[in-house]
PQR file with spaces between the fields and no chain letter, atoms N, CA, C, O and H, PARSE charges and radii, in Angstrom:
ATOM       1  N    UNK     1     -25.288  -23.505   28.611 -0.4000 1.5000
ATOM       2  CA   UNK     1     -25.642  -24.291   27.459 -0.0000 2.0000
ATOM       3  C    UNK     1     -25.943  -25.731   27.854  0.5500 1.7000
ATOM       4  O    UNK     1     -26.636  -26.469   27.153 -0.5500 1.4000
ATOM       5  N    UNK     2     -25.357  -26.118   29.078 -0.4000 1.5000
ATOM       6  CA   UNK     2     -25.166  -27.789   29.073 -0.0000 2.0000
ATOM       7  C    UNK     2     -26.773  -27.800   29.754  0.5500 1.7000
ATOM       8  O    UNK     2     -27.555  -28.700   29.446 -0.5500 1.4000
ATOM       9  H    UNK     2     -24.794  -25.519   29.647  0.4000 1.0000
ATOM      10  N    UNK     3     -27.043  -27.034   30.417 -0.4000 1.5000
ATOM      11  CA   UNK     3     -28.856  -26.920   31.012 -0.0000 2.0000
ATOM      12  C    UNK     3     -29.900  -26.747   29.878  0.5500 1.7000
ATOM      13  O    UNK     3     -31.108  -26.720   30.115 -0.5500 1.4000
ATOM      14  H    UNK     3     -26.408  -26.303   30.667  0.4000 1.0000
ATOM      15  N    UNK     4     -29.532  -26.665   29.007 -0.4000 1.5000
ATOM      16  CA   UNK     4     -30.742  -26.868   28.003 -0.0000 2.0000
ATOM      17  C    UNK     4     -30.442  -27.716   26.864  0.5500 1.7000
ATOM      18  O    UNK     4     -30.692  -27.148   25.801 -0.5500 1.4000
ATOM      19  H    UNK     4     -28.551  -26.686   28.814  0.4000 1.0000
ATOM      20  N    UNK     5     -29.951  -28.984   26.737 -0.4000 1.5000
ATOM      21  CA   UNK     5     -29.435  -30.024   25.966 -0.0000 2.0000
ATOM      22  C    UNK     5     -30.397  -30.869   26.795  0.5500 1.7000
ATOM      23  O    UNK     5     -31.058  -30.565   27.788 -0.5500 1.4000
ATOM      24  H    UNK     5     -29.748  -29.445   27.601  0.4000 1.0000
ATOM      25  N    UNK     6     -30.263  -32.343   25.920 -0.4000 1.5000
ATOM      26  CA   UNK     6     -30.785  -33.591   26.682 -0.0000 2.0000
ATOM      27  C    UNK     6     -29.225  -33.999   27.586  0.5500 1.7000
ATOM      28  O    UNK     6     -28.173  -33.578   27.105 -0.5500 1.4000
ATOM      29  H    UNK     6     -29.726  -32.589   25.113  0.4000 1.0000
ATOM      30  N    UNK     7     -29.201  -34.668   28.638 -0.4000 1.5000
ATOM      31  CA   UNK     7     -28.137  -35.117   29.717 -0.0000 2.0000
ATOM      32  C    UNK     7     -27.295  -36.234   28.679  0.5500 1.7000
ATOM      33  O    UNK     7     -26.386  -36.545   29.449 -0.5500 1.4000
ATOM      34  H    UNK     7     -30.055  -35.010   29.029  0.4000 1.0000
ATOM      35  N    UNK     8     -27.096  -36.838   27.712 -0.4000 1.5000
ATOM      36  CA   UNK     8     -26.418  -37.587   26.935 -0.0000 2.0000
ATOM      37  C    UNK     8     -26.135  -36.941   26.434  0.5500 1.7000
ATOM      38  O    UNK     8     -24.989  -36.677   26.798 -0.5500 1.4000
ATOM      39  H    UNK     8     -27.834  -36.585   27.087  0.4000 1.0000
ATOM      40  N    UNK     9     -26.558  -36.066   25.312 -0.4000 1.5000
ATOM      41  CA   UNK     9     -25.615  -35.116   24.709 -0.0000 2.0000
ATOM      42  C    UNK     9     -24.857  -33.618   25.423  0.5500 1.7000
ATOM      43  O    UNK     9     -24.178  -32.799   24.804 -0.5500 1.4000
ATOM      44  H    UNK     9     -27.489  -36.281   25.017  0.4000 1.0000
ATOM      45  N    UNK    10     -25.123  -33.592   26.489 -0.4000 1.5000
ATOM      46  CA   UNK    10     -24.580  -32.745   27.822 -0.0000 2.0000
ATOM      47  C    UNK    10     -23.284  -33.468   28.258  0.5500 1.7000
ATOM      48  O    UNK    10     -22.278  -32.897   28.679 -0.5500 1.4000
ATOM      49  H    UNK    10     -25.675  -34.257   26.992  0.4000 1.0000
ATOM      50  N    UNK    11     -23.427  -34.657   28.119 -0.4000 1.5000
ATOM      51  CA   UNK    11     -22.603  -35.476   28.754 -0.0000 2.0000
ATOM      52  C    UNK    11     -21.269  -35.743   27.718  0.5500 1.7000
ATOM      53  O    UNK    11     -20.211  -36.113   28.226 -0.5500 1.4000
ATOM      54  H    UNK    11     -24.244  -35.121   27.777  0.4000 1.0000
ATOM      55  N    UNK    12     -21.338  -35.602   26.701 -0.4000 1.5000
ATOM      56  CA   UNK    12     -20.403  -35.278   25.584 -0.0000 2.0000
ATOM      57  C    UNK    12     -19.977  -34.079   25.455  0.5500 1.7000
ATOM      58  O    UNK    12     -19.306  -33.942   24.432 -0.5500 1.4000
ATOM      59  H    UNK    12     -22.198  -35.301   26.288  0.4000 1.0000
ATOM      60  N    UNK    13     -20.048  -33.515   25.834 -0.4000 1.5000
ATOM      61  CA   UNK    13     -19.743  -31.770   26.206 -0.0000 2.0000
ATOM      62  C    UNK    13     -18.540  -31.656   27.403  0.5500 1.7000
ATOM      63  O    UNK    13     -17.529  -30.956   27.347 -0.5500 1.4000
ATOM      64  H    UNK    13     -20.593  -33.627   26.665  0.4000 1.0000
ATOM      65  N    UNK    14     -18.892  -32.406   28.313 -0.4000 1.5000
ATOM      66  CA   UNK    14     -18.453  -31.826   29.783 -0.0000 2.0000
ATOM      67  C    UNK    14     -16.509  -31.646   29.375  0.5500 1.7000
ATOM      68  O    UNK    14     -15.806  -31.008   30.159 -0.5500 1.4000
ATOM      69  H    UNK    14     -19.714  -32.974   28.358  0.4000 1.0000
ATOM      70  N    UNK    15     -15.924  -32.262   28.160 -0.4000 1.5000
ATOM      71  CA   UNK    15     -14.542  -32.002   28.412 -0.0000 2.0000
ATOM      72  C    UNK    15     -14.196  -30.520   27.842  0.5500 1.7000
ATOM      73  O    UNK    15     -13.142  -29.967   28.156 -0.5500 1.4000
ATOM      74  H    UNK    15     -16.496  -32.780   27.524  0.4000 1.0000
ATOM      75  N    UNK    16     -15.589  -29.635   26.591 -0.4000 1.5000
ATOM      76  CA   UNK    16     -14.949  -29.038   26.219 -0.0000 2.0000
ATOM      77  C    UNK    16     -15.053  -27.233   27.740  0.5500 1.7000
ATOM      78  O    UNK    16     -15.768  -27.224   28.742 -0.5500 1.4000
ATOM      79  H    UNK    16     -16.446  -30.084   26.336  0.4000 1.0000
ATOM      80  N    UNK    17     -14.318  -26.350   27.394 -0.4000 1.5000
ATOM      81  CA   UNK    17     -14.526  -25.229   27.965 -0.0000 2.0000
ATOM      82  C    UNK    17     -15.226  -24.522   27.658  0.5500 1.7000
ATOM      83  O    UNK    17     -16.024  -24.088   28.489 -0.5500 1.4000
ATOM      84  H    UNK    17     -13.737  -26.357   26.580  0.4000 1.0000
ATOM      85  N    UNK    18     -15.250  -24.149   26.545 -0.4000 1.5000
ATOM      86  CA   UNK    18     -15.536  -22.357   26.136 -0.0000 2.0000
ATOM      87  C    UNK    18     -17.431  -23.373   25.508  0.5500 1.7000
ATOM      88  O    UNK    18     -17.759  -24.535   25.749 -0.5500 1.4000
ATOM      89  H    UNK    18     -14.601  -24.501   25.870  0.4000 1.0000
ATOM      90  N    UNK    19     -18.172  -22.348   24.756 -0.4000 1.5000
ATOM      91  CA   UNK    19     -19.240  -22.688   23.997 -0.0000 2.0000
ATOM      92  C    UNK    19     -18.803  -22.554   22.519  0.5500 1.7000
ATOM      93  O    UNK    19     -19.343  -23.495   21.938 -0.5500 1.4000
ATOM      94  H    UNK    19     -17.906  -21.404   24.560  0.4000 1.0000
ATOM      95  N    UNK    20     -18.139  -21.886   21.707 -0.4000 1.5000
ATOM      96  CA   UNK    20     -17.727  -22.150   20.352 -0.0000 2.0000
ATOM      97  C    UNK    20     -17.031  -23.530   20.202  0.5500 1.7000
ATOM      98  O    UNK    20     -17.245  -24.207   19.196 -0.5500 1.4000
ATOM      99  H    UNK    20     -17.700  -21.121   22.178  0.4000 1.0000
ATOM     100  N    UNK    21     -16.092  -24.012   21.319 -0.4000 1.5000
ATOM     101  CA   UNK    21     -15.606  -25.722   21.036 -0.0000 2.0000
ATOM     102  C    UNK    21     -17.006  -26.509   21.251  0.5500 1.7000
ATOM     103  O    UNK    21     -17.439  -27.422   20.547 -0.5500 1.4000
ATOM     104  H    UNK    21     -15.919  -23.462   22.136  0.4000 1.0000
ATOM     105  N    UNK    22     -17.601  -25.938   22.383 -0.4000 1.5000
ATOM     106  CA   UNK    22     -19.329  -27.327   22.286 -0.0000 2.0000
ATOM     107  C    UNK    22     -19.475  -27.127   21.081  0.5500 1.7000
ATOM     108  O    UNK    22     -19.330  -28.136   20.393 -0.5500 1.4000
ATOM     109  H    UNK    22     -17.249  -25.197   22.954  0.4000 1.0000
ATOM     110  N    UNK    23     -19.741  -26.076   20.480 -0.4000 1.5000
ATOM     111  CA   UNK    23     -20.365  -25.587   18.879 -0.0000 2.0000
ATOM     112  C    UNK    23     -19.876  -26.358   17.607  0.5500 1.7000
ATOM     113  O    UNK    23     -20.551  -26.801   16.678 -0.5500 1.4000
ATOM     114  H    UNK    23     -19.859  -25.255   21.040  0.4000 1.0000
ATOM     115  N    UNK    24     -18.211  -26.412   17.860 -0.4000 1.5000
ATOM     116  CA   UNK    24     -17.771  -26.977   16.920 -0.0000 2.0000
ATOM     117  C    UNK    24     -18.187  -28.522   17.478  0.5500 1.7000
ATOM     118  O    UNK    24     -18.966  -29.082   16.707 -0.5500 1.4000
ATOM     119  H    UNK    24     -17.663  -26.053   18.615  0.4000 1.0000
ATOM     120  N    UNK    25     -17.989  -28.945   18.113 -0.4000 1.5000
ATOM     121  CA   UNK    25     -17.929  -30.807   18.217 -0.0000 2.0000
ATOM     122  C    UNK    25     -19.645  -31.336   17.580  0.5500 1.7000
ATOM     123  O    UNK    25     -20.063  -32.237   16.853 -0.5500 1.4000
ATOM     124  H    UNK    25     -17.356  -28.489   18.739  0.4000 1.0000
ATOM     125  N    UNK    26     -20.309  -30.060   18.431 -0.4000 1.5000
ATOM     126  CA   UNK    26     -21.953  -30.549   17.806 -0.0000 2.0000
ATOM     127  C    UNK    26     -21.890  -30.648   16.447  0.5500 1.7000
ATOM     128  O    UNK    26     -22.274  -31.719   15.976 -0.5500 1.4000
ATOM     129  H    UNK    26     -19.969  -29.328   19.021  0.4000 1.0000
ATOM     130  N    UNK    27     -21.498  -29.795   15.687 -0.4000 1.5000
ATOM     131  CA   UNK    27     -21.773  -29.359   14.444 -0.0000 2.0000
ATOM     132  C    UNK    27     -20.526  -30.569   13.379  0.5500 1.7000
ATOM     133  O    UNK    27     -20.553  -30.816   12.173 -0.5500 1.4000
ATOM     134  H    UNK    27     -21.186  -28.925   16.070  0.4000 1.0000
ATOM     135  N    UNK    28     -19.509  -31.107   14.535 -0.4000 1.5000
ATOM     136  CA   UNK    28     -18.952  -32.548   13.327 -0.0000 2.0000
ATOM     137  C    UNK    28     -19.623  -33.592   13.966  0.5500 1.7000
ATOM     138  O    UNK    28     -19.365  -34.606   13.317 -0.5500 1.4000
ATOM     139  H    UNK    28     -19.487  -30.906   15.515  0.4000 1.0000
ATOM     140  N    UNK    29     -20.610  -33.961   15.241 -0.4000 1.5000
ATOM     141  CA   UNK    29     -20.867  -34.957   15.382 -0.0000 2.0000
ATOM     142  C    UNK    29     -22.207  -35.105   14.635  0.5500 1.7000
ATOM     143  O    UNK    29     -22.331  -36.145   13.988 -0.5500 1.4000
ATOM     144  H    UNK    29     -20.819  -33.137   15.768  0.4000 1.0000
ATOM     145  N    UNK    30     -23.157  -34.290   14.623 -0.4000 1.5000
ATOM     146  CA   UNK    30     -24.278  -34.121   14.308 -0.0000 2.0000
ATOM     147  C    UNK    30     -24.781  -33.485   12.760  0.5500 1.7000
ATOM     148  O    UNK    30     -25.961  -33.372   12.427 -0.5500 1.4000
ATOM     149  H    UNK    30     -23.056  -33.445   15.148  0.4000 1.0000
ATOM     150  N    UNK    31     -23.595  -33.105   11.912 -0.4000 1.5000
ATOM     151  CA   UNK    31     -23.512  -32.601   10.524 -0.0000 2.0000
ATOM     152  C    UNK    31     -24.188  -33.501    9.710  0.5500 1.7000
ATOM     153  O    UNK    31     -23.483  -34.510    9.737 -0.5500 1.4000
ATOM     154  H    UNK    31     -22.637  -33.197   12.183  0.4000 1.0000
ATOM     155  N    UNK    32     -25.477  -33.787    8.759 -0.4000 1.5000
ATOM     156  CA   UNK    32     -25.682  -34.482    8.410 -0.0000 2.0000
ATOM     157  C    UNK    32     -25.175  -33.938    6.536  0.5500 1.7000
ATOM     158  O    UNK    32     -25.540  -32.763    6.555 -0.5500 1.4000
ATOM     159  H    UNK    32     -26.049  -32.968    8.737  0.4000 1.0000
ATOM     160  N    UNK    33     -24.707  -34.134    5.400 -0.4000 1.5000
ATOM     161  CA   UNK    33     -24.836  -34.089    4.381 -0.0000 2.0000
ATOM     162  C    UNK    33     -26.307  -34.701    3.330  0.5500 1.7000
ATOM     163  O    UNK    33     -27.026  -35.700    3.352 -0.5500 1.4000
ATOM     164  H    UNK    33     -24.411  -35.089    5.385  0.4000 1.0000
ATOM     165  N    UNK    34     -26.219  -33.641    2.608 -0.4000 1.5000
ATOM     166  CA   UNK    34     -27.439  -33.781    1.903 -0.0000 2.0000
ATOM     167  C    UNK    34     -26.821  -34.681    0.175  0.5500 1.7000
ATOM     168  O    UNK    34     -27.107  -33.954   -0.776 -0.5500 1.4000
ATOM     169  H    UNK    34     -25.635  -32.829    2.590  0.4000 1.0000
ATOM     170  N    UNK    35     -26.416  -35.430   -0.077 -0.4000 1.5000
ATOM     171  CA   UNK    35     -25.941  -35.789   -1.486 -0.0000 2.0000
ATOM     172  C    UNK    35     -26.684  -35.125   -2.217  0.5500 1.7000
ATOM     173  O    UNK    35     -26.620  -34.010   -2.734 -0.5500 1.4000
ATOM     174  H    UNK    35     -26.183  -36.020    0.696  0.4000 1.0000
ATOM     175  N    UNK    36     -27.480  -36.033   -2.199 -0.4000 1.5000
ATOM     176  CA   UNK    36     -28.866  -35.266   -3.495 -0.0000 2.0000
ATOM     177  C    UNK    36     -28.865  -34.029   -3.738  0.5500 1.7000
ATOM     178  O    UNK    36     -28.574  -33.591   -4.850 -0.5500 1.4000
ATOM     179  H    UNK    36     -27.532  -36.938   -1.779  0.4000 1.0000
ATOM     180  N    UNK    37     -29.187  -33.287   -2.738 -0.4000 1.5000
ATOM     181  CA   UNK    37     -29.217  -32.007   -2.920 -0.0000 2.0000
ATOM     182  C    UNK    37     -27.897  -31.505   -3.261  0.5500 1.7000
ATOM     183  O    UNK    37     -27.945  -30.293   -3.471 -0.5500 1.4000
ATOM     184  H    UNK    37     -29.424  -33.643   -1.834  0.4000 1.0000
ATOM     185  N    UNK    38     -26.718  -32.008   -3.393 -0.4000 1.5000
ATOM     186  CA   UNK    38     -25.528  -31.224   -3.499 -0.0000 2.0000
ATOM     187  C    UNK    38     -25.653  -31.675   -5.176  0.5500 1.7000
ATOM     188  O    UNK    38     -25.141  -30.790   -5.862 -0.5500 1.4000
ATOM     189  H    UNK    38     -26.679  -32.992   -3.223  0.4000 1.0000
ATOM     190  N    UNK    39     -26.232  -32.890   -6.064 -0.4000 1.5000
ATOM     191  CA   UNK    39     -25.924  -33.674   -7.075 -0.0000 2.0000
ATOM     192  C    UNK    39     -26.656  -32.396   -7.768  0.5500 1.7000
ATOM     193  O    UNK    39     -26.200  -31.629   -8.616 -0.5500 1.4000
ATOM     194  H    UNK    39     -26.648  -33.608   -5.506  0.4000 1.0000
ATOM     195  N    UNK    40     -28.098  -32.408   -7.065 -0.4000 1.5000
ATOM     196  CA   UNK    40     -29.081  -31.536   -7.946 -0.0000 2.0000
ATOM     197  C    UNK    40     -28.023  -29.975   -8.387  0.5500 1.7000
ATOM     198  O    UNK    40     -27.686  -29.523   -9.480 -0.5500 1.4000
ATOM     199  H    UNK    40     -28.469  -33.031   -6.376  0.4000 1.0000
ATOM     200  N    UNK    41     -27.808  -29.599   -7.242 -0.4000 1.5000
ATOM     201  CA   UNK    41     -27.128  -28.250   -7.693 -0.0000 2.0000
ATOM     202  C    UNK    41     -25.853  -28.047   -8.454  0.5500 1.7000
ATOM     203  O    UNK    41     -25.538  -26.983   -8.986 -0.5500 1.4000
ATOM     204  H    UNK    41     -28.083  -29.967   -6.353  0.4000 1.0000
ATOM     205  N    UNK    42     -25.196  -29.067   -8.465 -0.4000 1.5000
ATOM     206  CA   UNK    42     -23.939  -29.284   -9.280 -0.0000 2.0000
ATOM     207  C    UNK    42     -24.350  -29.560  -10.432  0.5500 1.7000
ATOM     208  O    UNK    42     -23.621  -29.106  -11.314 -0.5500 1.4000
ATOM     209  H    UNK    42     -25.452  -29.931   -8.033  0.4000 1.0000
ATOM     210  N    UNK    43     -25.851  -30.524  -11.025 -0.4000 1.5000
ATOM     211  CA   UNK    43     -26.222  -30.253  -11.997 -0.0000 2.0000
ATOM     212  C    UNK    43     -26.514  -29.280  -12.750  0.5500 1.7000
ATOM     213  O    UNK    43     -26.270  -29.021  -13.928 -0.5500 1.4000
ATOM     214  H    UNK    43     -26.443  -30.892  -10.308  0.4000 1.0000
ATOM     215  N    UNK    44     -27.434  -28.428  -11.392 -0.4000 1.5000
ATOM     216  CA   UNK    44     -28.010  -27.264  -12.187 -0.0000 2.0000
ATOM     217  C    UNK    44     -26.793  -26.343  -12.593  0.5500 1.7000
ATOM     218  O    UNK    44     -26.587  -26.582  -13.783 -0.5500 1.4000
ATOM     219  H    UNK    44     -27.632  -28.639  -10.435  0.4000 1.0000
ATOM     220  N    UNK    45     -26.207  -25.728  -12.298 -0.4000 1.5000
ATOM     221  CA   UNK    45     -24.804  -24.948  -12.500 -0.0000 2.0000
ATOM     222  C    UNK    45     -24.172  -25.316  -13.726  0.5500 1.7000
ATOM     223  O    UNK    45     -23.901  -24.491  -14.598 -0.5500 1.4000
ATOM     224  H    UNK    45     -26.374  -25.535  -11.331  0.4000 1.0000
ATOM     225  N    UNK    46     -23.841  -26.987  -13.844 -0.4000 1.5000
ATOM     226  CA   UNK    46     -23.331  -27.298  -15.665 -0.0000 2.0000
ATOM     227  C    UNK    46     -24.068  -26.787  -15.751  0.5500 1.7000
ATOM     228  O    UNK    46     -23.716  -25.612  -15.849 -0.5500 1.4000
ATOM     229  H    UNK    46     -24.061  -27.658  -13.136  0.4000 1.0000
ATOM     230  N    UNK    47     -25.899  -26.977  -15.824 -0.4000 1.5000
ATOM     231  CA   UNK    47     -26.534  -26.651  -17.382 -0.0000 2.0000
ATOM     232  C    UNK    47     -26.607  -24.877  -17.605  0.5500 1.7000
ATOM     233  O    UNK    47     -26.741  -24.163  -18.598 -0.5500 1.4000
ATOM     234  H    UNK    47     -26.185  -27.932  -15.745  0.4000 1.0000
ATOM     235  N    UNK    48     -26.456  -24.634  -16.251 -0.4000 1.5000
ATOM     236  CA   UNK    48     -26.229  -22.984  -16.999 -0.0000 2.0000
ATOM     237  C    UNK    48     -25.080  -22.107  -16.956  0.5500 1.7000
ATOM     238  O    UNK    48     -24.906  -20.889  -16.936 -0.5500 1.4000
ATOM     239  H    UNK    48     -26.347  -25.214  -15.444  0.4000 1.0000
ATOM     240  N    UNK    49     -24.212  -23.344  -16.946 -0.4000 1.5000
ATOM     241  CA   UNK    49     -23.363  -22.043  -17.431 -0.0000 2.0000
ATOM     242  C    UNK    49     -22.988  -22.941  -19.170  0.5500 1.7000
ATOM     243  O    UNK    49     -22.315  -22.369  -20.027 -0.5500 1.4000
ATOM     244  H    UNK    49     -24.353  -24.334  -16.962  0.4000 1.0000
């Protein structure tokens, strides 16, 4: 996995072992949230139910 990343974000990797811990650290460093899109759908849901 660390051979097909860019070498900076490879380089944030090198403490974990396995590939599900790279998986997890990518996925809280790099998680972006959508607000909007969470506002829109919490809207839509009141209006129908």
């Amino acid at each position: 996995m660390l051979n097909s990343i860019y070498a900076d974000i490879a380089m944030g990797l090198r403490p974990f072992s396995s590939a599900s811990e790279m998986w997890l650290h990518l996925r809280n460093v790099y998680q972006q949230r959508n607000l909007a899109r969470e506002f829109e759908v919490e809207r839509n849901i009141a209006e129908y139910t």
